[in-house]
Structure formats: structure tokens, C-alpha cells
C-alpha positions as CSV (number, residue, x, y, z in Angstrom):
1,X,-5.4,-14.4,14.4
2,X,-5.4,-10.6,15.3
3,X,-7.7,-10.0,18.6
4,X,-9.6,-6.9,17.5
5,X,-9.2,-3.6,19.6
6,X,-11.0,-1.5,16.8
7,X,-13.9,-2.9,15.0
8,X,-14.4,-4.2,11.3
9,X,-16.4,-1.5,10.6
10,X,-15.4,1.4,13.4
11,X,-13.0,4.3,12.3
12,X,-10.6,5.8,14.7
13,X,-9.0,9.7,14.9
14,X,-6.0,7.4,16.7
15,X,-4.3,4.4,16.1
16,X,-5.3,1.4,17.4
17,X,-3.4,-1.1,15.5
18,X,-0.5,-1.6,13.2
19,X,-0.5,-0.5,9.5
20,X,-0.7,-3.5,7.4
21,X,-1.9,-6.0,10.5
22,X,-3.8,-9.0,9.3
23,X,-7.0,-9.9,10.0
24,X,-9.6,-12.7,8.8
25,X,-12.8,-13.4,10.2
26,X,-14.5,-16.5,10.9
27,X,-15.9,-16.8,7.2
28,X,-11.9,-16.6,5.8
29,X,-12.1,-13.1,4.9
30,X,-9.4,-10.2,5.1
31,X,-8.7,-6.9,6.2
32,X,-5.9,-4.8,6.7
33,X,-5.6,-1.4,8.6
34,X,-4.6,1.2,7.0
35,X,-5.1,5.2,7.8
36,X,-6.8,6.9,4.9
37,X,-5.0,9.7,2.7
38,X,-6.1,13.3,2.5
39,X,-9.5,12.4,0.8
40,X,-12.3,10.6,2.5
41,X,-12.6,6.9,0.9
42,X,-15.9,5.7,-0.6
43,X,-17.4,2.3,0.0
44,X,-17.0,-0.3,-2.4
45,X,-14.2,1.8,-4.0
46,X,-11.0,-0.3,-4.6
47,X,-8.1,1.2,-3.3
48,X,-4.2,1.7,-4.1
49,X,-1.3,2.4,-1.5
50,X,-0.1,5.9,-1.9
51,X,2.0,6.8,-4.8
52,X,5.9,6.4,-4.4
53,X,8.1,9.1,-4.3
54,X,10.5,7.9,-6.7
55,X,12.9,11.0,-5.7
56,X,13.8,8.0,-2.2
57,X,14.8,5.7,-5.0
58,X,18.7,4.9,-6.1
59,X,20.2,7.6,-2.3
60,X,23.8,6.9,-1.7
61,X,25.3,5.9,0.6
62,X,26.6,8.5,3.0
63,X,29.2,6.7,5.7
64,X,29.6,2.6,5.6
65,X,27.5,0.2,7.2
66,X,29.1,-3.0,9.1
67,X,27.8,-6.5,9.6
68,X,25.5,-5.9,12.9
69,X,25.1,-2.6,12.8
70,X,21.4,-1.7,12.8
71,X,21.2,1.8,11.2
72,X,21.9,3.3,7.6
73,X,22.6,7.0,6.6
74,X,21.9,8.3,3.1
75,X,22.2,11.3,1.3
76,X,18.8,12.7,0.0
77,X,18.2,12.7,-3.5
78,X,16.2,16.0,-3.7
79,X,13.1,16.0,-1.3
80,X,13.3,16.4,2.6
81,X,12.3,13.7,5.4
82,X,9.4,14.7,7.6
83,X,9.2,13.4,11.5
84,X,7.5,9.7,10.9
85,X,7.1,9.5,7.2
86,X,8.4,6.5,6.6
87,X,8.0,4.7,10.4
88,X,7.4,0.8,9.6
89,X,7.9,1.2,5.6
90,X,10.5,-0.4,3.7
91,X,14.2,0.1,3.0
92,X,16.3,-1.7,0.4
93,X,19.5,-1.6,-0.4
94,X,18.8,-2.0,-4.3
95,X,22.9,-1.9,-5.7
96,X,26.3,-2.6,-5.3
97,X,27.8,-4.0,-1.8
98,X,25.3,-5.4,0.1
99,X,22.8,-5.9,-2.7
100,X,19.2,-7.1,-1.7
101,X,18.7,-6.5,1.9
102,X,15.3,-5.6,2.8
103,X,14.1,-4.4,6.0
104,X,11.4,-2.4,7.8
105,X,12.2,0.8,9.3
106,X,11.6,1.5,12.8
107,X,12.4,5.1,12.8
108,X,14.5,7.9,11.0
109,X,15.8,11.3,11.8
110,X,14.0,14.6,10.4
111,X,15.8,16.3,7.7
112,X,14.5,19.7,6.3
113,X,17.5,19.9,3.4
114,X,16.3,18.1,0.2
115,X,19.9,17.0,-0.3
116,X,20.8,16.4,3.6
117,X,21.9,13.6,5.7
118,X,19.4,10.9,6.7
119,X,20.0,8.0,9.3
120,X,17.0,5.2,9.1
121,X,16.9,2.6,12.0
122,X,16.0,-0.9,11.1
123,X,14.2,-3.5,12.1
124,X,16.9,-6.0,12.5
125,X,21.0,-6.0,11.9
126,X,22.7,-5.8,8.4
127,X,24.0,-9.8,7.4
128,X,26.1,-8.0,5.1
129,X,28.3,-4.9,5.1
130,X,27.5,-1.5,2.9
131,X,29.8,1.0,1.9
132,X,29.6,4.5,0.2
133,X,29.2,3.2,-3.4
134,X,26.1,1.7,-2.2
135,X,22.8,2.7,-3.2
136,X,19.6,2.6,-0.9
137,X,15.6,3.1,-1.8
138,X,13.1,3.9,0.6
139,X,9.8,3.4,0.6
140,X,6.0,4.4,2.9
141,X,4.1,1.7,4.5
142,X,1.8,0.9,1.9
143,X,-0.9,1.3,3.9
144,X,-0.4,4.6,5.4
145,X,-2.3,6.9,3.3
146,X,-4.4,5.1,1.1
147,X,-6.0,6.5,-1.8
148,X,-9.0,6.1,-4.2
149,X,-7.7,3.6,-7.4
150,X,-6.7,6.1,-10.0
151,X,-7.7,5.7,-13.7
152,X,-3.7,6.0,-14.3
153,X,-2.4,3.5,-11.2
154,X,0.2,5.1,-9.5
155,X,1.1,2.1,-6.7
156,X,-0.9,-1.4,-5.7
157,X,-3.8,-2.2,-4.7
158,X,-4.4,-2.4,-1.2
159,X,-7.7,-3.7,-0.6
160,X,-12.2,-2.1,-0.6
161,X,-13.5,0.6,1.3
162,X,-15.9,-1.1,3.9
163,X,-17.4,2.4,4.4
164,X,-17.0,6.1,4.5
165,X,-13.9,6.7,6.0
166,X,-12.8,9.8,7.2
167,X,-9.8,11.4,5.6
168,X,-7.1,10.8,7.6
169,X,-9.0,8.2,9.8
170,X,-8.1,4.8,10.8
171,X,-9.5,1.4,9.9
172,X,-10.2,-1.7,8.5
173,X,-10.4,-2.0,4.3
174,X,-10.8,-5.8,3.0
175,X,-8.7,-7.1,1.2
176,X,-9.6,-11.4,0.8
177,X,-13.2,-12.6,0.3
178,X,-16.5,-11.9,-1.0
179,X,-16.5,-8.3,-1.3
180,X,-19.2,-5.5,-2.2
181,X,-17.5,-3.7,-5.3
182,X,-17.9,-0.8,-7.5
183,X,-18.5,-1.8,-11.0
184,X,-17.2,0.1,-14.1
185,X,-18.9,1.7,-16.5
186,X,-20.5,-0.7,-19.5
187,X,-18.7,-3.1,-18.3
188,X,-20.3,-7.0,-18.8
189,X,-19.6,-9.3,-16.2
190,X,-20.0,-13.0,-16.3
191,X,-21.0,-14.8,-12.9
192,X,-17.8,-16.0,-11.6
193,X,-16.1,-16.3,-14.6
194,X,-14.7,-12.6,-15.4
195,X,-11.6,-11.6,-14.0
196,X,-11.2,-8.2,-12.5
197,X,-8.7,-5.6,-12.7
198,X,-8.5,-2.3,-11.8
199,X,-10.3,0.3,-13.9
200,X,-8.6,2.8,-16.6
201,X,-11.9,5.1,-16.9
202,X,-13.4,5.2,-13.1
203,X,-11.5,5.5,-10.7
204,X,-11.9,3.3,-7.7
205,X,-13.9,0.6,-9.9
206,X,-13.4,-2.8,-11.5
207,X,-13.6,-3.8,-14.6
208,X,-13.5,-7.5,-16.3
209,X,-10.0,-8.2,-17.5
210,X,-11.0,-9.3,-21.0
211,X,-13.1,-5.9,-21.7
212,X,-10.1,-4.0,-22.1
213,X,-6.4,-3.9,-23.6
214,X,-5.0,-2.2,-20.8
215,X,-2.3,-4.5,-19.3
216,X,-3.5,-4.7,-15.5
217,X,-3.4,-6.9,-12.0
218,X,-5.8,-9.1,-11.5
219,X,-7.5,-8.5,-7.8
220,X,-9.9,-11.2,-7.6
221,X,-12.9,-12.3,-10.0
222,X,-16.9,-11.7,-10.4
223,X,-19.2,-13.2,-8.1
224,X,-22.2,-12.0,-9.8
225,X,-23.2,-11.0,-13.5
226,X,-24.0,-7.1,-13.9
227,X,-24.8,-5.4,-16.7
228,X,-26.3,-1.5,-15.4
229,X,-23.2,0.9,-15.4
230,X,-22.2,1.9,-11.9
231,X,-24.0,0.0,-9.8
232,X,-22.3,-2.4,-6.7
233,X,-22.1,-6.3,-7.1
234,X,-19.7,-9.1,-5.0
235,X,-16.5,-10.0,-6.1
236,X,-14.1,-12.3,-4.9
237,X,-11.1,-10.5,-3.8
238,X,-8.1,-12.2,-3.7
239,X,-5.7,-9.0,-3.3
240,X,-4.6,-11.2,0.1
């Protein structure tokens, strides 16, 4: 278990811990740290990892990769790389040689042309070689820049606002357990019977899997029956 340096319910201008560390609590339930996006997060408001760039998806392979080597170089597929934008996210090589390696990044070089060389360090050495026909997709931390649950999802769910977070802040959002949510609109929810899912008409809210036809992820079920639109109640998250 994680020993805490920032509190469950403390928000930090710096990082204090990793992005996506673990942490449960004496009464089994879980939180994950995360810094917030560009808008402040509500309490109770379900949350989703920030929307993928899909113009990192399907970047060839710019110079071949051998068996040990612990760094890949890709050639952009339209949108430049900022310093740190994709420290401790994901890289896969999706196709051809080398097919299904996954690692975490550990850093990557800055690249201002949309169509330029970029050289992502890994976490660990390739098993397999990659070559040029290779194709690579890169991904954030999904928990760097975590956003309000749009009505039209746009990534995962991550875990609940605690609190008030401070745009661009740091802290703790939970993510396992009994959990205070925000409820959707004339929704009807049965006490521990309803499934939840994210909502398609408020964002940030949850909504009982069999009230709509909207296909959807279930995130944990009703601990309580509520029938006033809007209001908070306890679910069961079981996003971890």
C-alpha cells in the first residue's frame, strides 16, 4: 500500500506522487492521482481520462529498432510533440514487425514540426526487433488531464471528484468503493440493484444502465434508491 505524502482530500500546485499510483484505504477503497485538465472538477462528478489524439495513432517507423535497444523514433503523423506530453504514457507498437509490444514511456524529445522526427525512451528493452514498415501509437497518461464525463465519451473513466479541484491541480479522485455520486436527470434507481453507466445527457453524472439504449461501461452499481433529478446518492464504484 501507497504511504501517503499528499492527503486523500489535499490538492497540490506540485506533484507529489505518480499519475496513476494506487491507493486504498483501510475500508478497501481507491484512489488514483491524477492532475486535473484545464477546467476545475466538481465533486461527485464522474470523470474520463483526456481525449486521445488519434493524429499519435498508426506513426511509422522512422529508423529500425533492435532487440535491447530501449528507444524508438517515429515520424509524426500531423501534430507536434510538446516537452513532457506524453512522460509515463503508453506506447505500442500496434503493426507489422514487432507487433504488440507495450511499454510506458519515460521520456521523449520536443518536436515543433507536425510531421518531424520523434525519439520516445521506454521503460524497458524491446524482446523483439522493429523496422521501418512498422507502425507505432502513442498515447497520454490517462490520468494526466482529467476531465468532466462528457455526454458524448471521448476516453474512459477514470474515477469521482472527491472535491473541487483546481484546474490544473493535483490529487486524489476515487476510483473503488462506496462513492458520493452525481445522479442524472429523471433517472430511477433501485437500491443496489441498478447498474450505472456513464451519462448521455449530463455530463459528469450516472445513470442506471437499463434507463437508456445507449451502449455504455458499466462503473459500479446503486447503493441507494433516488428518485429527485440531480441530487447526490452512494454508488459502488468498481472502475478499479
Amino acid at each position: 500500500m501507497t504511504d501517503l505524502i499528499q492527503g486523500i482530500y489535499d490538492e497540490s500546485i506540485g506533484q507529489q506522487h505518480r499519475l496513476g499510483e494506487l491507493y486504498t484505504d483501510p475500508f478497501g477503497r481507491k484512489y488514483r492521482y491524477v492532475q486535473a485538465g484545464v477546467v476545475a472538477l466538481a465533486a461527485g462528478h464522474l470523470l474520463q481520462e483526456p481525449a486521445e489524439n488519434t493524429a499519435y495513432r498508426s506513426m511509422v517507423v522512422q529508423a529500425a529498432a533492435a532487440i535491447g535497444d530501449t528507444a524508438i523514433s517515429v515520424t509524426l503523423g500531423g501534430t507536434a510533440v510538446t516537452a513532457n506530453q506524453f512522460e509515463t504514457g503508453d506506447l505500442l507498437v500496434e503493426s507489422s514487425t514487432g507487433l504488440g509490444q507495450a511499454f510506458k514511456i519515460v521520456r521523449h524529445t520536443v518536436q515543433t514540426s507536425s510531421t518531424g522526427t520523434c525519439t520516445f525512451t521506454l521503460d524497458r528493452a524491446l524482446k523483439v526487433a522493429i523496422t521501418t514498415s512498422s507502425q507505432v501509437s502513442v498515447r497520454k497518461n490517462s490520468y494526466d488531464g482529467v476531465i468532466d464525463y462528457p455526454t458524448t465519451p471521448t476516453g474512459g473513466p477514470v474515477g469521482f471528484a472527491l472535491y473541487a479541484m483546481t484546474a490544473a491541480y493535483y490529487g486524489w479522485v476515487q476510483s473503488g468503493g462506496d462513492v458520493q455520486a452525481l445522479y442524472d436527470t429523471g433517472a430511477n434507481f433501485a437500491a443496489d440493484e441498478s447498474a450505472m453507466m456513464p451519462s448521455r445527457d449530463v455530463a459528469g453524472s450516472v445513470t442506471p444502465m437499463l434507463e437508456t439504449v445507449a451502449a455504455g461501461i458499466a462503473i459500479g452499481w446503486a447503493r441507494e434508491q433516488v428518485s429527485v433529478d440531480s441530487t447526490y446518492g452512494f454508488v459502488h464504484t468498481i472502475i478499479d
